[in-house]
PDB file with one MODEL, atoms N, CA, C and O in Angstrom:
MODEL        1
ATOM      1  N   UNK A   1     139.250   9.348 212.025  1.00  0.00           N
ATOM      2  CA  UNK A   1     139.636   7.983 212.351  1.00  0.00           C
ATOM      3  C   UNK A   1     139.763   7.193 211.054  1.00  0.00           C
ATOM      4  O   UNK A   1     138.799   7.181 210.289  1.00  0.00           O
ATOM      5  N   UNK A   2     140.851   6.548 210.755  1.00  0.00           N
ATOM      6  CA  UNK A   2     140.794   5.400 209.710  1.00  0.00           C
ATOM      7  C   UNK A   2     139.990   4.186 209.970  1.00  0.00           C
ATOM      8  O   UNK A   2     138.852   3.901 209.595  1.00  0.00           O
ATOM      9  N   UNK A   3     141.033   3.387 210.861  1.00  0.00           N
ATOM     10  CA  UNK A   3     140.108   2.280 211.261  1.00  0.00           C
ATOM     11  C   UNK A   3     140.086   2.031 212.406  1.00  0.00           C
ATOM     12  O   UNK A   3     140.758   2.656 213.227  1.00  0.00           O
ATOM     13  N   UNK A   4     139.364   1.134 212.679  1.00  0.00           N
ATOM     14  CA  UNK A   4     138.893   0.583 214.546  1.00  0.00           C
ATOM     15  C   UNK A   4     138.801  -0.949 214.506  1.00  0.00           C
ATOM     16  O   UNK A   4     138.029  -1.723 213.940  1.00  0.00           O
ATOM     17  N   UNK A   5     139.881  -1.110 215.321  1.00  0.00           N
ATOM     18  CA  UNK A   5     139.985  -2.733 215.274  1.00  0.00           C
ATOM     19  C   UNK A   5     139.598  -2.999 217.440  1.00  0.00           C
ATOM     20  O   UNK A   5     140.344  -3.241 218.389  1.00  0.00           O
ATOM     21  N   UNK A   6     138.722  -2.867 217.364  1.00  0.00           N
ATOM     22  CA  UNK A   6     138.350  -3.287 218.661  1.00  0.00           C
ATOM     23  C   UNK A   6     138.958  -4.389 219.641  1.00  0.00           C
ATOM     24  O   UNK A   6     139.048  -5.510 219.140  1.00  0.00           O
ATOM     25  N   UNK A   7     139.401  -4.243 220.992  1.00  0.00           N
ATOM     26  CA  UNK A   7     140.308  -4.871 221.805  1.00  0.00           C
ATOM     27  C   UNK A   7     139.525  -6.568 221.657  1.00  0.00           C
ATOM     28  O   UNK A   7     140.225  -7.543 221.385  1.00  0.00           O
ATOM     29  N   UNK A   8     138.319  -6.661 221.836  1.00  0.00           N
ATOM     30  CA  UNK A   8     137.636  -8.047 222.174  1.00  0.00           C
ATOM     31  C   UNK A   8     136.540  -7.981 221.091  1.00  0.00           C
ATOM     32  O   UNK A   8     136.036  -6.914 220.741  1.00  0.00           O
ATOM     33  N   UNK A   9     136.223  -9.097 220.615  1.00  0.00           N
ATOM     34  CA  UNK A   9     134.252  -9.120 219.761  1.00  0.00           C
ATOM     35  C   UNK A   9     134.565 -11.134 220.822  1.00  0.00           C
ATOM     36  O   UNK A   9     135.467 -11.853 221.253  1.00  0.00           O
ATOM     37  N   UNK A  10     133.247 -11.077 220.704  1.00  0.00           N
ATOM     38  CA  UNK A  10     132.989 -12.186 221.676  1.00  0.00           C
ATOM     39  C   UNK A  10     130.975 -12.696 221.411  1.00  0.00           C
ATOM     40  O   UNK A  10     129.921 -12.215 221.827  1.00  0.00           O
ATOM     41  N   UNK A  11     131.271 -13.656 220.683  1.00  0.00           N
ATOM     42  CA  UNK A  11     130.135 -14.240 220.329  1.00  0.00           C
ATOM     43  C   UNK A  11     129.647 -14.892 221.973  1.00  0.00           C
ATOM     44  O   UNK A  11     130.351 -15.587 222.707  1.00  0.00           O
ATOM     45  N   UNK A  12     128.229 -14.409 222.234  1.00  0.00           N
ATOM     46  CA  UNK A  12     127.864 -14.512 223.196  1.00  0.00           C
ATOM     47  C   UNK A  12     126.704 -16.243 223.027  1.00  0.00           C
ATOM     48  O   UNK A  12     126.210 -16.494 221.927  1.00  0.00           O
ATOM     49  N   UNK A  13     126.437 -17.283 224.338  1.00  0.00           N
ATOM     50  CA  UNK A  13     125.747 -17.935 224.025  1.00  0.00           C
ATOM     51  C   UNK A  13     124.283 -17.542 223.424  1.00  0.00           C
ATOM     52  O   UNK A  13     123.510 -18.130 222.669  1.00  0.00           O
ATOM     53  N   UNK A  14     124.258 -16.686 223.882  1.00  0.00           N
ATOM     54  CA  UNK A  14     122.630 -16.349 222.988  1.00  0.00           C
ATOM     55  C   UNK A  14     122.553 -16.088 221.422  1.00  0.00           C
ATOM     56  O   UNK A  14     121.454 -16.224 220.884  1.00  0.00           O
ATOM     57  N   UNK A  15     123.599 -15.740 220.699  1.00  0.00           N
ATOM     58  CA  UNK A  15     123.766 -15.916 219.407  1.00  0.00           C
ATOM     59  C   UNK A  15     124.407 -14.072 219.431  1.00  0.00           C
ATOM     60  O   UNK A  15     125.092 -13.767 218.455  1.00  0.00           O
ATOM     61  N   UNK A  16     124.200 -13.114 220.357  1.00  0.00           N
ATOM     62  CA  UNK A  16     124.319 -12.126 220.148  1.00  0.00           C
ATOM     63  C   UNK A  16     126.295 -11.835 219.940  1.00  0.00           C
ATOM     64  O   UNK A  16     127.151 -12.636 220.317  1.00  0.00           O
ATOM     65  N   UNK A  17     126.497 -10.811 219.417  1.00  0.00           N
ATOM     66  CA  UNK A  17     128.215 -10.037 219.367  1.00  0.00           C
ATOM     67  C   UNK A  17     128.334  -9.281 220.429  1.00  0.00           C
ATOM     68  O   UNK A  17     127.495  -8.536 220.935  1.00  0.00           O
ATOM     69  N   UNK A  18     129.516  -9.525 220.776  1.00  0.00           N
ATOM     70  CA  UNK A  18     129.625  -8.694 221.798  1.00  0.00           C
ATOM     71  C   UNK A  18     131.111  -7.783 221.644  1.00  0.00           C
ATOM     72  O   UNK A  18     132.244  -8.264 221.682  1.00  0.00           O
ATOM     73  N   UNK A  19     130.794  -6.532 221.486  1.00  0.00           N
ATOM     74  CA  UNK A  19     132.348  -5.971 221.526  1.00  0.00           C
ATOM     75  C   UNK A  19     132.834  -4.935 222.622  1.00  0.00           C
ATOM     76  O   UNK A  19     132.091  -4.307 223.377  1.00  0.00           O
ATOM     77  N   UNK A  20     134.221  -4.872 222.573  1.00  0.00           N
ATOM     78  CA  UNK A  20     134.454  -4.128 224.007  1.00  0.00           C
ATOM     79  C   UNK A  20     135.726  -3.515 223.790  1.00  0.00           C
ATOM     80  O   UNK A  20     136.730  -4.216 223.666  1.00  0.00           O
ATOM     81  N   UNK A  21     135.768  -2.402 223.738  1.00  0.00           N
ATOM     82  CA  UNK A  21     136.939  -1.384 223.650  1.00  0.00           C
ATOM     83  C   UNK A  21     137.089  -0.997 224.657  1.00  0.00           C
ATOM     84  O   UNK A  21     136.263  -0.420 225.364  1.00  0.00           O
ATOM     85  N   UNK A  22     138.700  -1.375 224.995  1.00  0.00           N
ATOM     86  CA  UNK A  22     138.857  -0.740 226.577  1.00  0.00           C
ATOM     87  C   UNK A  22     139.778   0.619 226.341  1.00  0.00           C
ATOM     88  O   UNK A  22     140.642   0.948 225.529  1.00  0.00           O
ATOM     89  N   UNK A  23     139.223   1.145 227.321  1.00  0.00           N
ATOM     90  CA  UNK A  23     140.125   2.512 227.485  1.00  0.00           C
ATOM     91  C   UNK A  23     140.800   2.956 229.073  1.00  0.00           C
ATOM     92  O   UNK A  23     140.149   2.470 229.998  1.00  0.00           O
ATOM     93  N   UNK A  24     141.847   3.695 229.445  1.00  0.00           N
ATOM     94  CA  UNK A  24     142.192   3.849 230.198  1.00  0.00           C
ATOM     95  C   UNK A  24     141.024   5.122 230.613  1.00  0.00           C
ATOM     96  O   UNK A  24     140.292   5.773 229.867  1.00  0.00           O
ATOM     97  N   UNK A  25     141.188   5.167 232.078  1.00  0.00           N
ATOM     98  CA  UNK A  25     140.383   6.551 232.602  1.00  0.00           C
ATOM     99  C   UNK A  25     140.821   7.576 231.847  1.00  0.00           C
ATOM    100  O   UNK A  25     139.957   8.257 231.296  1.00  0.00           O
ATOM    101  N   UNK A  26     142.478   7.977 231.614  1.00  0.00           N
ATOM    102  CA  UNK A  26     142.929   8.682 231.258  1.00  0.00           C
ATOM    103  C   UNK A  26     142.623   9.272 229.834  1.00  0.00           C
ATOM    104  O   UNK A  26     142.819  10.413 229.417  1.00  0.00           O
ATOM    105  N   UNK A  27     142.057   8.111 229.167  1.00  0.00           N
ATOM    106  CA  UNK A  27     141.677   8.300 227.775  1.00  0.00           C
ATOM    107  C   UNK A  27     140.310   8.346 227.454  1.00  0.00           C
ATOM    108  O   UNK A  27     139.973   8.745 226.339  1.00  0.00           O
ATOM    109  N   UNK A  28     139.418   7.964 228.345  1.00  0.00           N
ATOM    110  CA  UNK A  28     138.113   7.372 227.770  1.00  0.00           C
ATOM    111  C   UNK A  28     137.468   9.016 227.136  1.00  0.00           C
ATOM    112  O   UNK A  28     136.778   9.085 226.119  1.00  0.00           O
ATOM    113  N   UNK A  29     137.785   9.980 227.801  1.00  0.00           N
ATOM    114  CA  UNK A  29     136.953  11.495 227.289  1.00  0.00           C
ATOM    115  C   UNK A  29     137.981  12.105 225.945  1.00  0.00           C
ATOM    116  O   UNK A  29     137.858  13.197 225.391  1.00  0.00           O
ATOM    117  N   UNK A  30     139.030  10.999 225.633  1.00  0.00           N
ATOM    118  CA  UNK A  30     139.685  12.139 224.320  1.00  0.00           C
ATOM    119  C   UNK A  30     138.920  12.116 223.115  1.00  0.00           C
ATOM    120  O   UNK A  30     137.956  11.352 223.069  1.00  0.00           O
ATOM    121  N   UNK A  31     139.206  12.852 222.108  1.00  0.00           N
ATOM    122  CA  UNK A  31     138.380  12.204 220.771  1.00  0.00           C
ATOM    123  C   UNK A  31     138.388  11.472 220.231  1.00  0.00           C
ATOM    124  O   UNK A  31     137.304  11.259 219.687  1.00  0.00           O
ATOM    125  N   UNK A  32     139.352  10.633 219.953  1.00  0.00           N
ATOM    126  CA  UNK A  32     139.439   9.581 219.438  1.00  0.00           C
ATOM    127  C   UNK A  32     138.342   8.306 220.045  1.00  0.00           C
ATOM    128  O   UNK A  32     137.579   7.497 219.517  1.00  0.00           O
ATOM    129  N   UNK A  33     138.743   8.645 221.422  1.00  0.00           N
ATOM    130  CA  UNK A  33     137.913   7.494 222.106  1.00  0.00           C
ATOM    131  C   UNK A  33     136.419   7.758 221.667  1.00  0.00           C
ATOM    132  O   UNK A  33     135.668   6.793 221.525  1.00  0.00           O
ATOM    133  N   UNK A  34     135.905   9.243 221.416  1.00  0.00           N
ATOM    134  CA  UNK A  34     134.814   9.392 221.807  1.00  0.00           C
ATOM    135  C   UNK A  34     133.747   9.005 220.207  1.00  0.00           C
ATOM    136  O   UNK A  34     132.629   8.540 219.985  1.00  0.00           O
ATOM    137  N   UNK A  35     135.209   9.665 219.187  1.00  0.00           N
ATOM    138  CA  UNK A  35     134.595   8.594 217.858  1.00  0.00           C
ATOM    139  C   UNK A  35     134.107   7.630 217.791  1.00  0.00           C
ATOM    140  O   UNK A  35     132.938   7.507 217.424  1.00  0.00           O
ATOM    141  N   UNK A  36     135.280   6.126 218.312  1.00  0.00           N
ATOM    142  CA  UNK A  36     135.028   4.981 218.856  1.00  0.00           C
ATOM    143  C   UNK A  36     133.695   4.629 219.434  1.00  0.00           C
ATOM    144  O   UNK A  36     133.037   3.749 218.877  1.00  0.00           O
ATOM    145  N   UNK A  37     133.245   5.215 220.470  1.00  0.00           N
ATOM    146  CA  UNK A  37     131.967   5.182 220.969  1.00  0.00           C
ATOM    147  C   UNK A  37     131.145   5.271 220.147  1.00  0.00           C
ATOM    148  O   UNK A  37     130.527   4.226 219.941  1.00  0.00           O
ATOM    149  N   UNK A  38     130.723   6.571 219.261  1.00  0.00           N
ATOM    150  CA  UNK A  38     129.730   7.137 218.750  1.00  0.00           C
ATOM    151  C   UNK A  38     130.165   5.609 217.185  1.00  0.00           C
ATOM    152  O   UNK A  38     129.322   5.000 216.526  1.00  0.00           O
ATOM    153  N   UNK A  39     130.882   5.546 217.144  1.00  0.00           N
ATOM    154  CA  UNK A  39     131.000   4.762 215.537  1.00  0.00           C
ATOM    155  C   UNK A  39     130.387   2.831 216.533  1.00  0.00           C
ATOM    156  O   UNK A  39     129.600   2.052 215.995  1.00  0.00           O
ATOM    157  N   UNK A  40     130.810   2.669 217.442  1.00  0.00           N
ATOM    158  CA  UNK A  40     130.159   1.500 218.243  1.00  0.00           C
ATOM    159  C   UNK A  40     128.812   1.613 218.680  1.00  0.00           C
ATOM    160  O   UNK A  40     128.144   0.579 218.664  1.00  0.00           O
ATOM    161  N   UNK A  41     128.253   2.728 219.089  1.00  0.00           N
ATOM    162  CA  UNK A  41     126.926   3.129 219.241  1.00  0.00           C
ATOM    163  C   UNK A  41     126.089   2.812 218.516  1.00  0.00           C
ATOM    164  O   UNK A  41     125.074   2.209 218.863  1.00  0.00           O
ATOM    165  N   UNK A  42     126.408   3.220 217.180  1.00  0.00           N
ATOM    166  CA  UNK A  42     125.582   3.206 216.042  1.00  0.00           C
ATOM    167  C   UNK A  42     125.737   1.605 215.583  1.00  0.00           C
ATOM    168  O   UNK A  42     124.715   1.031 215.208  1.00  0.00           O
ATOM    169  N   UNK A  43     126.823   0.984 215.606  1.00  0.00           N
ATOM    170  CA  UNK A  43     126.905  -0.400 215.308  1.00  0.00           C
ATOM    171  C   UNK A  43     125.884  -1.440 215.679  1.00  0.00           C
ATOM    172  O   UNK A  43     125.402  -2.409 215.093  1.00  0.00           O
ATOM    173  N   UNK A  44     125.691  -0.767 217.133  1.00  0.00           N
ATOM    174  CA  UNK A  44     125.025  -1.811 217.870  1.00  0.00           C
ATOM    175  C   UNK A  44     123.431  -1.124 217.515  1.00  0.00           C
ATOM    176  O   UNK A  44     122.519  -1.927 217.321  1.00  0.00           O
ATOM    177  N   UNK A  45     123.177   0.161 217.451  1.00  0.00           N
ATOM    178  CA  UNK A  45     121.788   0.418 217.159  1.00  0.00           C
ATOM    179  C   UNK A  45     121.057  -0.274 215.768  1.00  0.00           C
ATOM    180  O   UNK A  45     119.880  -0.584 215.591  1.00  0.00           O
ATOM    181  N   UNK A  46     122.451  -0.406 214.696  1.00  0.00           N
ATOM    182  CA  UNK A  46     121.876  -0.646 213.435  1.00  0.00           C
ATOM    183  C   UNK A  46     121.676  -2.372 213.336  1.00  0.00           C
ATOM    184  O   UNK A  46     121.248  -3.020 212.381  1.00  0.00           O
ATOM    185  N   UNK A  47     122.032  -2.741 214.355  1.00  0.00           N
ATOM    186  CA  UNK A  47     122.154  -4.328 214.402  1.00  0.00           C
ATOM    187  C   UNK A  47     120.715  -5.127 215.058  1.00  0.00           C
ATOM    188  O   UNK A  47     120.454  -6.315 215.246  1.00  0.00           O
ATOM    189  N   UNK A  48     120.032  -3.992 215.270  1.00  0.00           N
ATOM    190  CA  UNK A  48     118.208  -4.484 215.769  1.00  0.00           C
ATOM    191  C   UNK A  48     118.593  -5.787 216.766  1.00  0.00           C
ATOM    192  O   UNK A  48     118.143  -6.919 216.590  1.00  0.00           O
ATOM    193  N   UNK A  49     119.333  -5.479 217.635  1.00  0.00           N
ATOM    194  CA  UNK A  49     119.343  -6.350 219.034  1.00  0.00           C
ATOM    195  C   UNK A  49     120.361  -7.225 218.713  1.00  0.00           C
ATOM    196  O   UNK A  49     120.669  -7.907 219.689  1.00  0.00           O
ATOM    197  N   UNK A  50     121.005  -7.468 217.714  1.00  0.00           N
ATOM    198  CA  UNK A  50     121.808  -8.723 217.719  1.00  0.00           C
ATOM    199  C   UNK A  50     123.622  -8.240 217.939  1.00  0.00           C
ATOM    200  O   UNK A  50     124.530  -9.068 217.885  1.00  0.00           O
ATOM    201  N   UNK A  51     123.790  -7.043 218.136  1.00  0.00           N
ATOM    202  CA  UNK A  51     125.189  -6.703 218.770  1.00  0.00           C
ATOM    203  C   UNK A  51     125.093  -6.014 219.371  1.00  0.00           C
ATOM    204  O   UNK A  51     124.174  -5.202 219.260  1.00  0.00           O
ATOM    205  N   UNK A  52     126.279  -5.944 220.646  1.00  0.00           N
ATOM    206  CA  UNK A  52     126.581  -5.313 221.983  1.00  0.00           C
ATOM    207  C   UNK A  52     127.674  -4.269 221.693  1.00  0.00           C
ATOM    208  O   UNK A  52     128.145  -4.545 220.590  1.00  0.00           O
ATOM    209  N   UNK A  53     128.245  -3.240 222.191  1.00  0.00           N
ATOM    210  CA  UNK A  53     129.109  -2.576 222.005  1.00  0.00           C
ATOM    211  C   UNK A  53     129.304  -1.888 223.677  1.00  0.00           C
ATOM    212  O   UNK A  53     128.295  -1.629 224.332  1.00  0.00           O
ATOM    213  N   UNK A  54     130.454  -1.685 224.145  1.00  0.00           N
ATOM    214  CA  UNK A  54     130.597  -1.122 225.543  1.00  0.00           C
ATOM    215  C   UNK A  54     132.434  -1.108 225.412  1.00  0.00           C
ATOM    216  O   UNK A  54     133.276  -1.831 224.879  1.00  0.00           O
ATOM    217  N   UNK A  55     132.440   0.203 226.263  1.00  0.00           N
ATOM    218  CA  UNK A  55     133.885   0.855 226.833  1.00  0.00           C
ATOM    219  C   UNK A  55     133.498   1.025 227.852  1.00  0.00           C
ATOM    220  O   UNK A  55     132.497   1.719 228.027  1.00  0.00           O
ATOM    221  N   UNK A  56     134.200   0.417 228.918  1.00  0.00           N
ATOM    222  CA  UNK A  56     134.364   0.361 230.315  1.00  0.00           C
ATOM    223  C   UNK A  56     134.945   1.531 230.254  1.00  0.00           C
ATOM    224  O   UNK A  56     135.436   1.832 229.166  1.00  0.00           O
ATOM    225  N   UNK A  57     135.037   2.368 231.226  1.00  0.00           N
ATOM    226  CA  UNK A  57     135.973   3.862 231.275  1.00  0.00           C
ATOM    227  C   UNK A  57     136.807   3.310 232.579  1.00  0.00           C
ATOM    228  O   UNK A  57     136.329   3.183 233.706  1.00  0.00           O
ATOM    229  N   UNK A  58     138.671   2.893 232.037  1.00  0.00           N
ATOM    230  CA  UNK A  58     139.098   2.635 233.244  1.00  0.00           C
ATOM    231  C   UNK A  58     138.589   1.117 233.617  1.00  0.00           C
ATOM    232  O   UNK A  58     137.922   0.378 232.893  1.00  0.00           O
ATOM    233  N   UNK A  59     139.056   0.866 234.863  1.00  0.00           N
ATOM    234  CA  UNK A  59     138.468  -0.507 235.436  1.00  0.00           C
ATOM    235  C   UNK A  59     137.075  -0.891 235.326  1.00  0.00           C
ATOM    236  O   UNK A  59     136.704  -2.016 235.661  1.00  0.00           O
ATOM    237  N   UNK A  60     136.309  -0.035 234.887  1.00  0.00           N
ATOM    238  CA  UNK A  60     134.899  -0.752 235.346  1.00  0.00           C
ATOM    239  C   UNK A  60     133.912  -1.668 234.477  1.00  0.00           C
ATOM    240  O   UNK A  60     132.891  -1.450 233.825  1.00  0.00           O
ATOM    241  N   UNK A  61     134.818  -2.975 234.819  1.00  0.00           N
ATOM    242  CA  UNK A  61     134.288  -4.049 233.974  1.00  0.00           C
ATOM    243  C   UNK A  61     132.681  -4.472 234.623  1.00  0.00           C
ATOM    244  O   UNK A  61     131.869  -5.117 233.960  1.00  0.00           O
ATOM    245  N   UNK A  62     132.496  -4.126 235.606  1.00  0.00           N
ATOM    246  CA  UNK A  62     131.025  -4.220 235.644  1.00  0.00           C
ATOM    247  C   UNK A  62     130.150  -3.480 234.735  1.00  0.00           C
ATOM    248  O   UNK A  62     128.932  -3.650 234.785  1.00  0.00           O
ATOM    249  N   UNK A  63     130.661  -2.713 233.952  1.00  0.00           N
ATOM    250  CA  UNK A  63     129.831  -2.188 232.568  1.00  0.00           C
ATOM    251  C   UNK A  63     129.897  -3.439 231.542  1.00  0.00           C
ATOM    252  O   UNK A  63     128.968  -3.680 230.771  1.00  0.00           O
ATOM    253  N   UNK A  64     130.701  -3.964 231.583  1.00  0.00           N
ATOM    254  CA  UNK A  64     130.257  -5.194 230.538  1.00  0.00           C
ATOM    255  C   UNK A  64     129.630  -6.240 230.863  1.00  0.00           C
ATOM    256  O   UNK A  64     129.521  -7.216 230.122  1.00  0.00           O
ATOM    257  N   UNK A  65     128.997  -6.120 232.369  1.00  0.00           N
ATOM    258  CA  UNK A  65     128.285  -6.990 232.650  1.00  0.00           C
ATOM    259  C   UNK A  65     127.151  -6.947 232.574  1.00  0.00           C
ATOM    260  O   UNK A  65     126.422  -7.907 232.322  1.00  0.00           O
ATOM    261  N   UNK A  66     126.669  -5.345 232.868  1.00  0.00           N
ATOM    262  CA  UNK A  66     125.795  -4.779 232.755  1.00  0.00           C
ATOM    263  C   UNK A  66     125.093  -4.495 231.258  1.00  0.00           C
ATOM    264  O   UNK A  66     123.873  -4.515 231.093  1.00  0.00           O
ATOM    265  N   UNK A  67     126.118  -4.214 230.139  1.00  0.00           N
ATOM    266  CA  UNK A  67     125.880  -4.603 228.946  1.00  0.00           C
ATOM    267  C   UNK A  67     125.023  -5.972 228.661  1.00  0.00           C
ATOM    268  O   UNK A  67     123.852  -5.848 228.301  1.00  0.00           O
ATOM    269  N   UNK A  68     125.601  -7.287 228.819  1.00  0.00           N
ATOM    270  CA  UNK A  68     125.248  -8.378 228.672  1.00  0.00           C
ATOM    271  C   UNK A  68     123.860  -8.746 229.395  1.00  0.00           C
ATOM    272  O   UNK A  68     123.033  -9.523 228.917  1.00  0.00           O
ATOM    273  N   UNK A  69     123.741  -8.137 230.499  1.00  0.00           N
ATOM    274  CA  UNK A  69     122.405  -8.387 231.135  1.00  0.00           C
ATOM    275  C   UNK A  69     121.531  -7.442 230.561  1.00  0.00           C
ATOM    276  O   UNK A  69     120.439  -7.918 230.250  1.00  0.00           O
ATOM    277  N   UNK A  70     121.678  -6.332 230.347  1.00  0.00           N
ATOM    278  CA  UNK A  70     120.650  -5.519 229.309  1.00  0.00           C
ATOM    279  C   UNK A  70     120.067  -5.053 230.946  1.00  0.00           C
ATOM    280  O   UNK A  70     119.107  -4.291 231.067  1.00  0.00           O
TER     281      UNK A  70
ENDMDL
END
């Protein structure tokens, strides 16, 4: 992967980041996507609570809700 410019970042009222790469169903298991993940994973682990990272797979924006509520 070169770079990753993520679909949304969205400063949340609590002060936290919030980012969200969407993917189609069709795509969410290719590699590329799965880089994406693992390189957002780690974003949000190295950020000690203060960023969010989530790919809905397909429609399911209730994962970013579920993100935000923790």
């Amino acid at each position: 992967m070169d770079k990753f410019y993520p679909d949304f970042v969205c400063k949340l009222k609590d002060g936290r980041l919030l980012v969200v790469e969407y993917k189609g169903a069709d795509r969410w298991s290719n590699d590329d996507s799965k880089e994406k993940r693992r390189l957002g994973e780690l974003w949000e682990l190295k950020s000690c609570g203060k960023c969010l990272f989530v790919m809905p797979k397909g429609k399911d924006f209730g994962a970013i809700r579920m993100k935000v509520r923790g």
